[in-house]
C-alpha positions as a printed Julia matrix, in Angstrom:
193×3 Matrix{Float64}:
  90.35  11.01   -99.07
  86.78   9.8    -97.8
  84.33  12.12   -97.03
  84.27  13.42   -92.86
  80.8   14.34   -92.45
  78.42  11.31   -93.99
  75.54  13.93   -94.27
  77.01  14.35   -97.44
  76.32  10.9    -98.97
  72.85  11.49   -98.68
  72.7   14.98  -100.35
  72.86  15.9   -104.2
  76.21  17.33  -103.44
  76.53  18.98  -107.13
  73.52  20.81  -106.65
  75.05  22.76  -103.79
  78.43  22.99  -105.09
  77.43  24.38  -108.31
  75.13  26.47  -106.42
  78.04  28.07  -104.71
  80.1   28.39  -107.42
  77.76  30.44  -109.29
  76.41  32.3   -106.97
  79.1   32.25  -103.65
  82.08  34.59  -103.44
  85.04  33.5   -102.6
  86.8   34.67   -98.98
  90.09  33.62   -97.72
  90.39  32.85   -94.18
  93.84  32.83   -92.05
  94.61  30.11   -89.92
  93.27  30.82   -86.35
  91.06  33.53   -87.89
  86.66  32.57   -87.02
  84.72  32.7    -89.84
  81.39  33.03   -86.96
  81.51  33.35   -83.7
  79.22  32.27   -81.06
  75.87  34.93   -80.16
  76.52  36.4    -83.99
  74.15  36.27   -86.88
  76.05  34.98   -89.7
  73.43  34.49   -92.49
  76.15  32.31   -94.91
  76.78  29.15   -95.59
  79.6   27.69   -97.9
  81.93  25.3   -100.05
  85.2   24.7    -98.4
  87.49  24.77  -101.65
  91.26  24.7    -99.41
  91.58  24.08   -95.5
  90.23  23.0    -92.86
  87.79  24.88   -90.3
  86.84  23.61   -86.68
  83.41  23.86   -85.02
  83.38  25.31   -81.83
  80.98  24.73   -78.92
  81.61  26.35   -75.58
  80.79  24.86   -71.87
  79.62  27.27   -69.7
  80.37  25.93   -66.72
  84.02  24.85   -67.21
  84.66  27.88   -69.48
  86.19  25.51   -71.91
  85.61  25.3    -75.7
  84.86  21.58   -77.56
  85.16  20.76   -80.92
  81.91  19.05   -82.53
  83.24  18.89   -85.94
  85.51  19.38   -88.49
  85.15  20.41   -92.56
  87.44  18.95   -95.07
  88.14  20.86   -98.81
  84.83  19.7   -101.02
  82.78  19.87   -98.17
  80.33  22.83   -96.99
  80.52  25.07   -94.36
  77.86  26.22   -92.03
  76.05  26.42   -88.97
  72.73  25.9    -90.56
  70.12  26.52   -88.37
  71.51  30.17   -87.8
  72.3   30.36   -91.49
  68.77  29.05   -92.45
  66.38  30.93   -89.56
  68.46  34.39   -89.09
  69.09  33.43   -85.32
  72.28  33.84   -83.02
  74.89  30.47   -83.73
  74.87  28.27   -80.66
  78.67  28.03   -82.29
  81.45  28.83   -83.49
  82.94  28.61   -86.96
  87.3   28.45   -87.19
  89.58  28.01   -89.58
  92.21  25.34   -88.2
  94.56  26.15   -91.84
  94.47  28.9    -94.16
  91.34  28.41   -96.46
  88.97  29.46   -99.41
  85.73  29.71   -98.83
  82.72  30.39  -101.64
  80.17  31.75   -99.09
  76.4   32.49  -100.56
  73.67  34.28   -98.63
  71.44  32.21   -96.69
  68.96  34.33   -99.16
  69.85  32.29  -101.87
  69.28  28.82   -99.87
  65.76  29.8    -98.63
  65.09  31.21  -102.17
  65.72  27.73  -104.06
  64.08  25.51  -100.71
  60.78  27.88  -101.48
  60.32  28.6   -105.28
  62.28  25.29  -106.84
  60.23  22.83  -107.98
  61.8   20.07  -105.43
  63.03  22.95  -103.0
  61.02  21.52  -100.24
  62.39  17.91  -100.92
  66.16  19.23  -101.05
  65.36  21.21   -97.82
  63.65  17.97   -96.19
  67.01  15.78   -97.46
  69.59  18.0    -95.88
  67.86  18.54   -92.59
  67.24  14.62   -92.0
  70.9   13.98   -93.47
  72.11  16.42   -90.92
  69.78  15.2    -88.05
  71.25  11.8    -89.1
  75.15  12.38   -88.57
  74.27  14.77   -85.44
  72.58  11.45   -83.78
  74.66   9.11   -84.85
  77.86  11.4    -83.37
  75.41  11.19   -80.08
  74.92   8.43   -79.06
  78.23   6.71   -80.23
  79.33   9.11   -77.34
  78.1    6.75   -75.43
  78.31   3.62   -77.29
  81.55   3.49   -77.71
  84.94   4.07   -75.59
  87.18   6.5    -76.42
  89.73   3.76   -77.83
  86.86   2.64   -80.57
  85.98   6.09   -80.96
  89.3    6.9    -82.08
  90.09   3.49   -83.98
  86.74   4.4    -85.95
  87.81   8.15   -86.26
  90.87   6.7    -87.91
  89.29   4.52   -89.85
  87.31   6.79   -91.76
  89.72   9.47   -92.06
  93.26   8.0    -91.46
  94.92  11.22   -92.67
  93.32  13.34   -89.93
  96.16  13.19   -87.4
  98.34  14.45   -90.33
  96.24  17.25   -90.48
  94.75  18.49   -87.2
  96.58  19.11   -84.27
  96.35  16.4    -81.52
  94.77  18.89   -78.68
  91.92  19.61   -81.61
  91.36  15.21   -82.11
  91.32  14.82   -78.28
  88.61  17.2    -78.31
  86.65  15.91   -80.85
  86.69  12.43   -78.99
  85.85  14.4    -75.52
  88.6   13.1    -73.82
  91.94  14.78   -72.55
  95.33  14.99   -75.16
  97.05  12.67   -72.04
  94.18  10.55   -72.85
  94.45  10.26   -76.78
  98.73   9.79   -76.22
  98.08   7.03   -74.15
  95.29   5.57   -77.06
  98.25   6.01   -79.62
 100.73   4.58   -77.79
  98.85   1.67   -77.04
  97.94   1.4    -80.64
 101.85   1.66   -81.69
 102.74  -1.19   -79.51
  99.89  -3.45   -80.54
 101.19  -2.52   -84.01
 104.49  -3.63   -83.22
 103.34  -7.04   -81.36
């Protein structure tokens, strides 16, 4: 499968996995079961080795909860500014299976950005890689319609409605789950045509 979140092309992904590995320990969470919840401090970031986990962002106003992102096994897990800083998560953190986490200390992050050699470089590398995939996810909000914003979803991670419930996609996209049936049914019969 192709990696979800592109930050990751632009990061020396072994570093951090082996970092993890070494130094992480390994939690199991149950499907439906938050890792972090919104207002906490959760000083931890991690290596998804099984499942999937959902980030959560809640609306004030309508009292309603959006998904802004997903984590795929091989991929890290983290809301990084409160991991990083020791501040209250904007977010929340979910697992949408049962999964395997190794979670490290934020400790050991800001310990390797300060006193490695190229800490400061790694540090610098992450946070534009991150700032790069956060814009991009922006403004193709409003770039694209939902319909490309699904055909693209798809494209880059066709096995994705395989593995995430349908209510959890539609959220992703922003749009309703009448919306997204109405996108794949209109993709079914231009498949058939």
């Amino acid at each position: 499968m192709s990696e979800f979140n592109t930050y990751m092309t632009g990061i020396d992904v072994d570093y951090y996995r082996n970092l993890c590995l070494e130094k992480g320990e390994s939690h199991q969470y149950r499907k439906s079961e938050y890792i972090q919840k919104e207002g906490e401090i959760f000083p931890f970031w991690g290596l998804l080795e099984s499942g999937i986990v959902k980030y959560i962002c809640r609306n004030i106003t309508e009292k309603k909860d959006y998904n802004i992102g997903f984590s795929f096994p091989g991929e890290f897990v983290a809301d990084y500014p409160s991991c990083l800083y020791g501040i209250k998560s904007e977010i929340s953190i979910q697992a949408v299976t049962d999964c395997k986490i190794y979670l490290c200390h934020s400790d050991i992050l800001n310990h390797e950005y300060e006193y490695k050699p190229n800490g400061q470089r790694l540090a610098r590398i992450v946070a534009e890689q991150l700032f790069n995939q956060t814009y991009l996810r922006y403004t193709n909000l409003y770039r694209y319609t939902p319909e490309e914003r699904y055909e693209q979803l798809l494209e880059k991670y066709r096995d994705i409605i395989q593995l995430i419930p349908l209510k959890e996609i539609a959220s992703y996209l922003k749009i309703t789950p009448i919306h997204l049936s109405r996108l794949r049914r209109k993709q079914i019969l231009n498949m058939k045509k």
